[in-house]
C-alpha positions in Angstrom: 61.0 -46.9 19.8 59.7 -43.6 19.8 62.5 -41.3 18.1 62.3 -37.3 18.1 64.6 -35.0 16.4 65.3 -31.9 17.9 66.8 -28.8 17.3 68.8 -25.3 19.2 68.6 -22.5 17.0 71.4 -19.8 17.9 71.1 -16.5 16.1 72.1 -12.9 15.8 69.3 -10.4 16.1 69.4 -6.9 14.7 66.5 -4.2 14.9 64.1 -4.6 12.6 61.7 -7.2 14.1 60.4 -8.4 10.2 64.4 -8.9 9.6 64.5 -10.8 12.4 61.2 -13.0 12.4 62.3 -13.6 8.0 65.9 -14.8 9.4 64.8 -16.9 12.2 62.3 -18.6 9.9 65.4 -19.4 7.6 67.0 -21.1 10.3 63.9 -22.7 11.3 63.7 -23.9 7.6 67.3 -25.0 7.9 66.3 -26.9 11.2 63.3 -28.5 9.5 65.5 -29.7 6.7 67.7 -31.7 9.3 64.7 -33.4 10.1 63.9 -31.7 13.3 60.0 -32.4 14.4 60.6 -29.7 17.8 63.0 -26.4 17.0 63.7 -24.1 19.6 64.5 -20.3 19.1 66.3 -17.9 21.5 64.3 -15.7 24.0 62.9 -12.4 23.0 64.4 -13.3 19.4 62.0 -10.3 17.8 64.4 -7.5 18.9 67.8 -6.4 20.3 68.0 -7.3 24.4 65.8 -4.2 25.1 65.9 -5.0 28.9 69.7 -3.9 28.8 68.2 -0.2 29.7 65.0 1.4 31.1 63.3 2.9 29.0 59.2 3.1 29.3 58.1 3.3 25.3 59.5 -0.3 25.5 56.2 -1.5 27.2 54.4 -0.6 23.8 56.5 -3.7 22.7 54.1 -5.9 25.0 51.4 -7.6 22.9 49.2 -11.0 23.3 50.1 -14.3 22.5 47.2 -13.7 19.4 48.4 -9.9 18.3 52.3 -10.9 18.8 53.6 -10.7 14.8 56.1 -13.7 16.2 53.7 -16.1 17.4 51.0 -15.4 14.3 54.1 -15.6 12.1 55.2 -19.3 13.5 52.0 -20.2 13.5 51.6 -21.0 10.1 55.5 -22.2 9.9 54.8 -24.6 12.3 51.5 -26.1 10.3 53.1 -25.8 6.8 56.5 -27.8 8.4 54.5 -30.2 10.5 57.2 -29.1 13.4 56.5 -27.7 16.5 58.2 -24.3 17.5 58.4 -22.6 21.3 58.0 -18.7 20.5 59.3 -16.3 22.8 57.7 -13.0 23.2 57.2 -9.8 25.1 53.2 -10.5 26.7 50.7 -8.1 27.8 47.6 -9.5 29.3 45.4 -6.2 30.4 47.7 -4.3 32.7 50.5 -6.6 33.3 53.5 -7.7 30.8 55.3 -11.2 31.2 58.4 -12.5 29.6 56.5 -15.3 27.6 56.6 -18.7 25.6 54.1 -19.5 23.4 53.6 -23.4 22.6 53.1 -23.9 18.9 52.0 -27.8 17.8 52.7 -28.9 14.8 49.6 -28.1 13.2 49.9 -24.9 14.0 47.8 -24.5 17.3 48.7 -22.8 20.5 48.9 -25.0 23.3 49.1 -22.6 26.2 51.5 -19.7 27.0 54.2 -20.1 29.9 55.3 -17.3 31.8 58.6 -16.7 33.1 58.8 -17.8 37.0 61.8 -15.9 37.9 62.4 -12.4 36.6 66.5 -11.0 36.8 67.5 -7.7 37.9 71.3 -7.1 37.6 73.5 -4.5 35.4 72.4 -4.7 31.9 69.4 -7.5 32.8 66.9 -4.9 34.3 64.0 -6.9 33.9 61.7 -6.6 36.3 61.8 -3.3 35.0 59.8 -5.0 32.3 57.9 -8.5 33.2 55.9 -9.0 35.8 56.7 -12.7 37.6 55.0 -15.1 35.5 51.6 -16.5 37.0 51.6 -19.4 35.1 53.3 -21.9 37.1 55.8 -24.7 35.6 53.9 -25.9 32.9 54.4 -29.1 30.3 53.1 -29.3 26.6 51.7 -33.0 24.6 52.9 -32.0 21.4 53.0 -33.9 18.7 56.2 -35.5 19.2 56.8 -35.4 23.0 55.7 -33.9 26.2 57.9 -30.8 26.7 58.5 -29.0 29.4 59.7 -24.6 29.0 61.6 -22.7 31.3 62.6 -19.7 30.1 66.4 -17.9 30.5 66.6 -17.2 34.4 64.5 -20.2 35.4 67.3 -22.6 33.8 69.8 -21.4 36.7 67.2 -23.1 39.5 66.5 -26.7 40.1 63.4 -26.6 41.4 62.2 -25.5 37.6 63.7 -28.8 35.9 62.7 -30.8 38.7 58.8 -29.7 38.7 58.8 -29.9 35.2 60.1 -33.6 34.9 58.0 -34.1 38.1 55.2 -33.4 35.7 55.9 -35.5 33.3 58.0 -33.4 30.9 60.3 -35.7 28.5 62.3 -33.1 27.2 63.5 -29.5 28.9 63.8 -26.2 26.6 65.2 -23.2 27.5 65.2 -20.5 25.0 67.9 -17.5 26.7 69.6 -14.4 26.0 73.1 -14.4 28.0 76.3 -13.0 27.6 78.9 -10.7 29.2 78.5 -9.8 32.6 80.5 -6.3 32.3 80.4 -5.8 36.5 81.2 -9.4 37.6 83.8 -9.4 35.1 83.2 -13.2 34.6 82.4 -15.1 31.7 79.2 -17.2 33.0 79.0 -19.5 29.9 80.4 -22.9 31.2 78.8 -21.9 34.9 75.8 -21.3 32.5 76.3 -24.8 30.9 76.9 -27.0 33.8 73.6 -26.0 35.6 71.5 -27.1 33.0 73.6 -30.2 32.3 73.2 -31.1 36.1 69.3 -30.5 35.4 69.3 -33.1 32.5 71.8 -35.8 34.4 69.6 -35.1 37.5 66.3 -35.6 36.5 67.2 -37.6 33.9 65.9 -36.0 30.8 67.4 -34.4 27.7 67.8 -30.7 27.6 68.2 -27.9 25.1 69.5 -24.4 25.1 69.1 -21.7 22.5 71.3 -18.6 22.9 71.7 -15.4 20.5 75.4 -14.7 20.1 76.2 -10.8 18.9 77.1 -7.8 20.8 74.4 -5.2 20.9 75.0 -1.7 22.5 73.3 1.0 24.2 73.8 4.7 23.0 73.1 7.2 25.5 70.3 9.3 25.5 67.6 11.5 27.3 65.0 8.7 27.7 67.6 6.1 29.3 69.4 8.5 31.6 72.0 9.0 29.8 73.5 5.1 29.6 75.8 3.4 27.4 76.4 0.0 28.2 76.8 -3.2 26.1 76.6 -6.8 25.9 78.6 -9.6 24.4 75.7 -12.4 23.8 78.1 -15.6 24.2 76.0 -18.2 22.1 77.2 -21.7 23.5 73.7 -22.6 22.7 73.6 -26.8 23.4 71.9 -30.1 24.2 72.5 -32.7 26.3 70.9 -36.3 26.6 69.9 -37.3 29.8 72.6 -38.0 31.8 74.2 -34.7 30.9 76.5 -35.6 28.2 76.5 -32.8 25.3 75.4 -34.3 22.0 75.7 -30.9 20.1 78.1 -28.3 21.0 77.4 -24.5 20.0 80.2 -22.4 19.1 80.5 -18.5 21.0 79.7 -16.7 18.0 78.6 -17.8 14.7 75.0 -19.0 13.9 74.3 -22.0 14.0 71.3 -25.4 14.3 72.5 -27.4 16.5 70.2 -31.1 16.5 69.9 -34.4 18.1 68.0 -37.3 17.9 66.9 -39.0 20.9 64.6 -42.3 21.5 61.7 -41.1 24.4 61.0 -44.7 24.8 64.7 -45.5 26.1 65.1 -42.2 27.6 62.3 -43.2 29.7 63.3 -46.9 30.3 67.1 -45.5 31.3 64.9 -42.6 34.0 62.9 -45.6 36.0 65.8 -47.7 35.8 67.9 -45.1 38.0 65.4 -44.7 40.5 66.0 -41.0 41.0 62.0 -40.5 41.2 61.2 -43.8 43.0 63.7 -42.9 46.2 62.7 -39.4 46.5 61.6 -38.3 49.9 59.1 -35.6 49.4 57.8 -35.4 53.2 61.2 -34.2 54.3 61.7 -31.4 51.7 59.5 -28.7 53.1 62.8 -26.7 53.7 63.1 -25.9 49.9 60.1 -24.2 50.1 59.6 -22.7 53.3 59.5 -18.9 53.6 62.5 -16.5 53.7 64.4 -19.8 53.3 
């Protein structure tokens, strides 16, 4: 038996970056107390969605994994809890910028950085304005309490993410996001949103968790963006789901919340092999997934 607690943070952000670093520790704190040993915070959590306008003083909000007040922050939250903490945060490695997760043990140690594979550009989620496509690759993390695999936001709507990362050994999926309204679709996305990552976990057979910010945060027009006003409704619905897909803790669409689960890697392993998903998979006839302009 080889039980791990783990926990979805959803929050509201405002703009003041130190408001929002203090608050998300409190949840953190609050996660902690549950008994959570892995806590997972929503993307970009130090500020407002910036990306909903261009706007080019935003790159100054680029900084590395070791400058970024976030990261040095958790840090030292994650040694003094013993937990480990995903941080999401605005990189800049020399001239480029990446949409970013830093992997914080639970001592406190960075374990490697992940960069977002797939970069959005839509009304209101302009960010390849922003992030250059993450060079990382899929990557998975040996924490303390689990091997976890980090896609971040976009990366959650495509397959191939939860499947490389599982395919690499990843016991548990995380996705910190920021989604809401889609003002030009006119759709609400959130059970669309849902039921991908739900068909990751019941896929690949391994538990997933989601952490969304919930709020509405607006755009005033001005000279630097153009002139836009715009605004987005972030829909929370922040979850996790064992490994067949099942929710085991349900976000609400607009209060904070920690949302934690418990789950036993040892069974959740025994129940993957005993499907057979990964022993009846036919690589050699897959190349179309991958080929070019496919």
């Amino acid at each position: 038996m080889r039980n791990v607690t783990v926990a979805a943070v959803q929050m509201k952000c405002s703009k003041s970056v130190e408001k929002n670093i203090a608050h998300a520790e409190e949840l953190v704190r609050q996660a902690a107390a549950k008994g959570a040993e892995i806590v997972l915070l929503p993307e970009l959590f130090e500020r407002p969605y910036f990306c909903q306008e261009r706007r080019y003083e935003y790159y100054e909000y680029a900084q590395t994994a070791e400058e970024n007040p976030a990261v040095r922050h958790f840090s030292r939250v994650a040694a003094e809890l013993g937990i480990v903490i995903p941080v999401s945060f605005y990189e800049k490695e020399v001239n480029n910028t990446y949409n970013s997760v830093a992997v914080l043990d639970a001592d406190g140690k960075n374990l490697g950085v992940y960069r977002k594979t797939h970069i959005p550009d839509d009304h209101y989620y302009q960010e390849k304005f922003y992030f250059t496509p993450g060079d990382t690759g899929f990557k998975v993390f040996d924490t303390r309490f689990g091997t976890i695999g980090v896609g971040i936001c976009w990366d959650q709507w495509f397959p191939e993410t939860a499947r490389s990362l599982a395919l690499m050994g990843a016991e548990l999926l995380l996705y910190p996001t920021a989604i809401g309204s889609e003002p030009i679709l006119d759709c609400d996305s959130a059970g669309h949103w849902r039921r991908c990552m739900q068909g990751h976990a019941g896929s690949n057979l391994v538990p997933v968790l989601a952490a969304n910010r919930i709020g509405l945060e607006t755009v005033e027009p001005c000279e630097a963006n153009g002139g836009q006003k715009s605004a987005l409704r972030f829909y929370g619905s922040s979850f996790i789901a064992d490994e067949t897909g099942a929710l085991v803790a349900d976000g609400t669409r607009d209060t904070e919340q920690v949302l934690t689960a418990t789950f036993d890697l040892d069974k959740v392993e025994e129940n993957r092999m005993s499907w057979g998903v990964f022993r009846d998979r036919r690589p050699e006839w897959y190349g179309e997934i991958t080929r070019q302009g496919r």
